[in-house]
DRENDO-1510 file (C-alpha; in Angstrom, 1 decimal, always signed):
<recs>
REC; n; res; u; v; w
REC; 1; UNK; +108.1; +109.5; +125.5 .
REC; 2; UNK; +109.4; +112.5; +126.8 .
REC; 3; UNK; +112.3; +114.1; +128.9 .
REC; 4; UNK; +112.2; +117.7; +131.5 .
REC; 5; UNK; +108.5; +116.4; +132.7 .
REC; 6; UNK; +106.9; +116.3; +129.1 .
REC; 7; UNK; +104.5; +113.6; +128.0 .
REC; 8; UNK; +104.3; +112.7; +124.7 .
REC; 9; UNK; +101.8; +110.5; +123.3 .
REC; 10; UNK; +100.7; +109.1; +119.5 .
REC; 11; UNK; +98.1; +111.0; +118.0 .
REC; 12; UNK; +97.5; +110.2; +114.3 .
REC; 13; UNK; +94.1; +108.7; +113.1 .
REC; 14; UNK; +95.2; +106.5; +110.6 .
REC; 15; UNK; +92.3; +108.0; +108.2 .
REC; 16; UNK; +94.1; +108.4; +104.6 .
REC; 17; UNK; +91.5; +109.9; +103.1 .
REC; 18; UNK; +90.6; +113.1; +105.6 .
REC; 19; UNK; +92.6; +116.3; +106.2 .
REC; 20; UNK; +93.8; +116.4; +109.2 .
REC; 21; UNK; +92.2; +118.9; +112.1 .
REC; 22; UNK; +95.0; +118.9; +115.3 .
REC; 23; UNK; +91.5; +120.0; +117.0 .
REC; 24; UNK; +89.1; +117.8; +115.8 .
REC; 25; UNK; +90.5; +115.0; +114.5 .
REC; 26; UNK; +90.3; +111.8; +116.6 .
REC; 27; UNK; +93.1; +110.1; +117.6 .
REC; 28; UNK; +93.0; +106.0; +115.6 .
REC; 29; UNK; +90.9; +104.0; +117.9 .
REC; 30; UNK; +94.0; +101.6; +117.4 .
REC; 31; UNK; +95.8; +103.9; +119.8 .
REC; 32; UNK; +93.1; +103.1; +122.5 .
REC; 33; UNK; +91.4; +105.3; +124.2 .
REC; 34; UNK; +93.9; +106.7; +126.6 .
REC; 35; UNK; +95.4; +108.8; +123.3 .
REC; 36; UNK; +92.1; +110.2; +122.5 .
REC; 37; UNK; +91.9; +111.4; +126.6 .
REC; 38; UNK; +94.7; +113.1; +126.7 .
REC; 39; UNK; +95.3; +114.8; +123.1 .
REC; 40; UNK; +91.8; +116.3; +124.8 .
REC; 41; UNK; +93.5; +117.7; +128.1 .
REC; 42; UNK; +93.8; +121.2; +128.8 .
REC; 43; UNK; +97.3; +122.6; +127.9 .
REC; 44; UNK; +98.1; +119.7; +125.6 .
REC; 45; UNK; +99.7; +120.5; +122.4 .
REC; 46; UNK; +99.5; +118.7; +119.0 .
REC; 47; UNK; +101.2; +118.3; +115.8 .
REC; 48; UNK; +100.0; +119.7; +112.7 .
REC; 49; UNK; +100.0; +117.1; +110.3 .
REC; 50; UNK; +98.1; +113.6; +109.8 .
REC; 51; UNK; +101.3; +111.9; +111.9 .
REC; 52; UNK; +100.5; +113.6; +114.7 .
REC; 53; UNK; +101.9; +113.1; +118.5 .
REC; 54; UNK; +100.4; +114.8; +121.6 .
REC; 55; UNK; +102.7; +116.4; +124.1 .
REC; 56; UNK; +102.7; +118.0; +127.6 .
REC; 57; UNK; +105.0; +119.9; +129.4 .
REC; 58; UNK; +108.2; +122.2; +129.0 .
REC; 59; UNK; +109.3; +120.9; +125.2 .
REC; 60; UNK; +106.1; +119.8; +124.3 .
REC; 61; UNK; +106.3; +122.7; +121.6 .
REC; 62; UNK; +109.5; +122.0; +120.4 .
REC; 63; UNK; +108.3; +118.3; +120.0 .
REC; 64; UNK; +105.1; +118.8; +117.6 .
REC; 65; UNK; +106.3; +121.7; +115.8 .
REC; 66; UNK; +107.7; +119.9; +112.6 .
REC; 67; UNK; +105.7; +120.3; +109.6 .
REC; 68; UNK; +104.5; +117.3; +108.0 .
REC; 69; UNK; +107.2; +114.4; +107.8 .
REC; 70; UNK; +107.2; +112.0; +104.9 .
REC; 71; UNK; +108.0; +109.5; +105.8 .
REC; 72; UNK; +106.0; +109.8; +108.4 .
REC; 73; UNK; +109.1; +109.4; +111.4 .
REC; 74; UNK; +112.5; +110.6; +109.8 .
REC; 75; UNK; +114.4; +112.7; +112.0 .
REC; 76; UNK; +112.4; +115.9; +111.5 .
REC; 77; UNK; +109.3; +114.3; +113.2 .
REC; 78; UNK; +108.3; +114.0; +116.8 .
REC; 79; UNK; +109.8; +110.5; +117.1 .
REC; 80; UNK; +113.0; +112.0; +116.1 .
REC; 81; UNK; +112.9; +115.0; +118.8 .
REC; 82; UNK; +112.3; +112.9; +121.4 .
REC; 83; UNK; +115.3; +110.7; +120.3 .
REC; 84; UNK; +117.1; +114.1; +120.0 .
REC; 85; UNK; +116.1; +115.4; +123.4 .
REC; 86; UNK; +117.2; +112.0; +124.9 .
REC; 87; UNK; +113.7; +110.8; +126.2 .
REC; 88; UNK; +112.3; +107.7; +127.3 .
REC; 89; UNK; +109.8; +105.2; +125.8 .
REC; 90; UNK; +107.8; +103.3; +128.0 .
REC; 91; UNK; +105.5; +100.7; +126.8 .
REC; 92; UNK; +102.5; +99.6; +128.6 .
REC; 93; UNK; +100.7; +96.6; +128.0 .
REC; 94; UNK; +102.4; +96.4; +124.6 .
REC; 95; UNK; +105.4; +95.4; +123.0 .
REC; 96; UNK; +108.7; +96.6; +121.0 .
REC; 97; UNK; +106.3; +95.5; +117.8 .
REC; 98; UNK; +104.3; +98.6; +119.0 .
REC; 99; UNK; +107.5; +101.2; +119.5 .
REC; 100; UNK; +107.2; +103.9; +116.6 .
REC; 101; UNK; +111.1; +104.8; +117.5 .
REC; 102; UNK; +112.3; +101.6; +115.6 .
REC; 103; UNK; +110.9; +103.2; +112.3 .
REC; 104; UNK; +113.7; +106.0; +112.9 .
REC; 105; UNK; +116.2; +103.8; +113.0 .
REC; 106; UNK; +114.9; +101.5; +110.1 .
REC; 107; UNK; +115.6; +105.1; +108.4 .
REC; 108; UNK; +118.8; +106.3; +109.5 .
REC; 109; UNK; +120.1; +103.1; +109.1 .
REC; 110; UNK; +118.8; +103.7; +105.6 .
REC; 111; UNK; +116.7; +100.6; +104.8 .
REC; 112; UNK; +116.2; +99.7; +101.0 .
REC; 113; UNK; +112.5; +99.0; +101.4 .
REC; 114; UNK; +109.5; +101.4; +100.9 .
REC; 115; UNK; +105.9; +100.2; +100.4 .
REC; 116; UNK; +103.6; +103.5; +98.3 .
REC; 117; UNK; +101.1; +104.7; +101.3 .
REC; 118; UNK; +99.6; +107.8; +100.9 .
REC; 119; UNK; +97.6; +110.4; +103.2 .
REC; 120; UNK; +94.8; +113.6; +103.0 .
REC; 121; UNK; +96.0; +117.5; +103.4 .
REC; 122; UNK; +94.5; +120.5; +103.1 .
REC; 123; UNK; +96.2; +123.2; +100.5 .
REC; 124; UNK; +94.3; +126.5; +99.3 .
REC; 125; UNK; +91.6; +125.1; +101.2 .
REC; 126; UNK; +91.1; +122.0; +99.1 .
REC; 127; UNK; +91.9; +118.5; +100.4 .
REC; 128; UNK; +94.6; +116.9; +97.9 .
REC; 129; UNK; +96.1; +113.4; +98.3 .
REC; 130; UNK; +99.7; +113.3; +98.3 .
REC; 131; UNK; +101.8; +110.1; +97.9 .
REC; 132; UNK; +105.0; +108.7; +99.3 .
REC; 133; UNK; +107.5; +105.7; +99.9 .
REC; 134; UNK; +107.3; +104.3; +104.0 .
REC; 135; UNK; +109.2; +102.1; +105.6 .
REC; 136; UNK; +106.3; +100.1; +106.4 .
REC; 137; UNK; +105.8; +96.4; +107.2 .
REC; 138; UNK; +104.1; +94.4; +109.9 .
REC; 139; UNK; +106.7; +95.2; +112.7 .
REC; 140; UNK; +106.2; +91.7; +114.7 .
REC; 141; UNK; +110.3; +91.2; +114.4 .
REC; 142; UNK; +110.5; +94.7; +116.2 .
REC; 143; UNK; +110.0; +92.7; +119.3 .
REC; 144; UNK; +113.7; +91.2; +118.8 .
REC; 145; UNK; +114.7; +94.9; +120.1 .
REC; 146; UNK; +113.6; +92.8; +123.3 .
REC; 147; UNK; +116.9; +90.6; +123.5 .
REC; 148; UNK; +119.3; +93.3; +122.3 .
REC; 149; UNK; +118.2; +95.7; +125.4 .
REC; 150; UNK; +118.1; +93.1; +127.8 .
REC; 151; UNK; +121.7; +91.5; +127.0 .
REC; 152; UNK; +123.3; +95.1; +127.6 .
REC; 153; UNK; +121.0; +96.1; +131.0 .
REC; 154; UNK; +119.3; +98.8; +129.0 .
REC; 155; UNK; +115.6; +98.0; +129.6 .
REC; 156; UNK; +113.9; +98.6; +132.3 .
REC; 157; UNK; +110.6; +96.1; +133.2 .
REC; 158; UNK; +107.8; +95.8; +135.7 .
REC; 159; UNK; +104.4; +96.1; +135.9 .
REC; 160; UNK; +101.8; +98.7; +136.1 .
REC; 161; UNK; +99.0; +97.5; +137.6 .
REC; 162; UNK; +98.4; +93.9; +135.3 .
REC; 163; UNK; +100.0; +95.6; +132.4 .
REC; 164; UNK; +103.9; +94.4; +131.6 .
REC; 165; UNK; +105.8; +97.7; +131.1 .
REC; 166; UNK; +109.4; +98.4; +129.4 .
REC; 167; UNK; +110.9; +101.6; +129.7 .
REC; 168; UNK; +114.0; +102.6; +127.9 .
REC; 169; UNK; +116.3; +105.4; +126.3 .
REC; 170; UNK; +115.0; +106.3; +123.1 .
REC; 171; UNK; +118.5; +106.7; +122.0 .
REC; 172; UNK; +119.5; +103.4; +123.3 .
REC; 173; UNK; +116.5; +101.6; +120.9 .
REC; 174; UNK; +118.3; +103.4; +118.0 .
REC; 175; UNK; +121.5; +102.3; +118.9 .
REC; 176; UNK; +121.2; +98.9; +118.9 .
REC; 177; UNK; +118.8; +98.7; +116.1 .
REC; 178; UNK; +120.9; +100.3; +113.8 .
REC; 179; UNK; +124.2; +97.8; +114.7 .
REC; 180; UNK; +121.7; +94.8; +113.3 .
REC; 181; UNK; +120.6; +96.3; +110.4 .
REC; 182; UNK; +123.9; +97.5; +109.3 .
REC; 183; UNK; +124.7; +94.3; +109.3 .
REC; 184; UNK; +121.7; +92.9; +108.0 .
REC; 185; UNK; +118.9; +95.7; +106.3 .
REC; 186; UNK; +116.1; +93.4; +105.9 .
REC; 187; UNK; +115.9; +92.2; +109.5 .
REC; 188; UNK; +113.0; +93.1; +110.6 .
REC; 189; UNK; +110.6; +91.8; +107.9 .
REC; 190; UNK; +109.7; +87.8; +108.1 .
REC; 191; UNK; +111.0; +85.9; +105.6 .
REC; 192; UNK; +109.3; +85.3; +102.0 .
REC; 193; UNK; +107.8; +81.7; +103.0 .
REC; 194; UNK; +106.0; +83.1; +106.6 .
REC; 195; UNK; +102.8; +84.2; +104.4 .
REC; 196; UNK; +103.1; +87.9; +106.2 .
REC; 197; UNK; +101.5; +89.9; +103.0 .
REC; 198; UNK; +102.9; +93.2; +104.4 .
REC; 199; UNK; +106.4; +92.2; +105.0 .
REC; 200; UNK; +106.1; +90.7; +101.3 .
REC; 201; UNK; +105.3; +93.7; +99.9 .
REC; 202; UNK; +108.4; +95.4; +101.9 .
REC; 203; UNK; +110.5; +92.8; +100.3 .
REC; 204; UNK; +108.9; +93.1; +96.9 .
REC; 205; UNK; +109.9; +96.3; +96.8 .
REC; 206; UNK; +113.7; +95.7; +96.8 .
REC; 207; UNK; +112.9; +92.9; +94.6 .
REC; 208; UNK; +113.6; +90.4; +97.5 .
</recs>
């Protein structure tokens, strides 16, 4: 992500139960190790907060400055600059299932589901847990952003070296995302018969 020559890049470690260290902390070995590289680099600059992105570059400041977000990529988060600056995602070797930006739109289109997650901070010094509600699920039906950006021309794909890449306006993934689930909220989670126990517990909390 990123727009003006800054590179932004996931950096949370998915850990729950540790305060976070923007320093020390590594980045979730489900990010791979390329995220781990670069929150590393010289110059790179990191959020503050368990959620944390990476950035590089002229707004990478502006990007990771927000305090902590709950949930973890409302509008006040480094998802929701990027959107706001009007940068780019580009996937590599993944899919839509994997782009964090379709979270924001699940919230400003102001989804009715919210499973209890919780995560580790420091305050006075002492770690303390703090809950809260996220619009979380298991984010396979993300992948129908796919169609939607390729019926309008708004995706750009290739390859980087063996890896399938997309590349597209942040803004535009919002876009469209929110024009389906205005008209239907509960889009994105499989249906109650699929046997998907996370997007069950998304519907079970809207009593679906």
């Amino acid at each position: 992500m990123g727009r003006e020559g800054t590179l932004v890049m996931p950096s949370w470690t998915g850990n729950e139960d540790e305060p976070f260290d923007p320093s020390s902390s590594p980045a979730s070995p489900d990010l791979g190790v390329v995220a781990e590289a670069f929150r590393r680099l010289p110059g790179v600059r990191r959020s503050d907060h368990p959620f944390a992105f990476a950035a590089s570059g002229p707004k990478a400041a502006e990007i990771t400055a927000d305090s902590l977000p709950l949930p973890p990529h409302r509008p006040e988060s480094p998802v929701g600059r990027v959107h706001d600056l009007d940068g780019r995602v580009l996937l590599i070797g993944v899919g839509h299932d994997a782009n964090t930006t379709l979270h924001l739109a699940e919230l400003l289109a102001g989804v009715p589901y919210g499973v209890r997650r919780s995560c580790t901070v420091r305050r006075d010094g002492r770690p303390v847990r703090l809950w809260y509600e996220e619009n979380d699920h298991c984010c396979v039906r993300f992948d129908l952003a796919d169609g939607w950006l390729r019926a309008r021309e708004l995706q750009r794909e290739g390859f980087v070296g063996h890896a399938q890449a997309r590349l597209v306006r942040a803004r535009d993934v919002v876009a469209v995302a929110l024009e389906h689930l205005r008209a239907d909220p509960l889009l994105f989670l499989h249906l109650p018969d699929h046997g998907c126990a996370e997007c069950d517990e998304a519907r079970r909390s809207v009593g679906g």
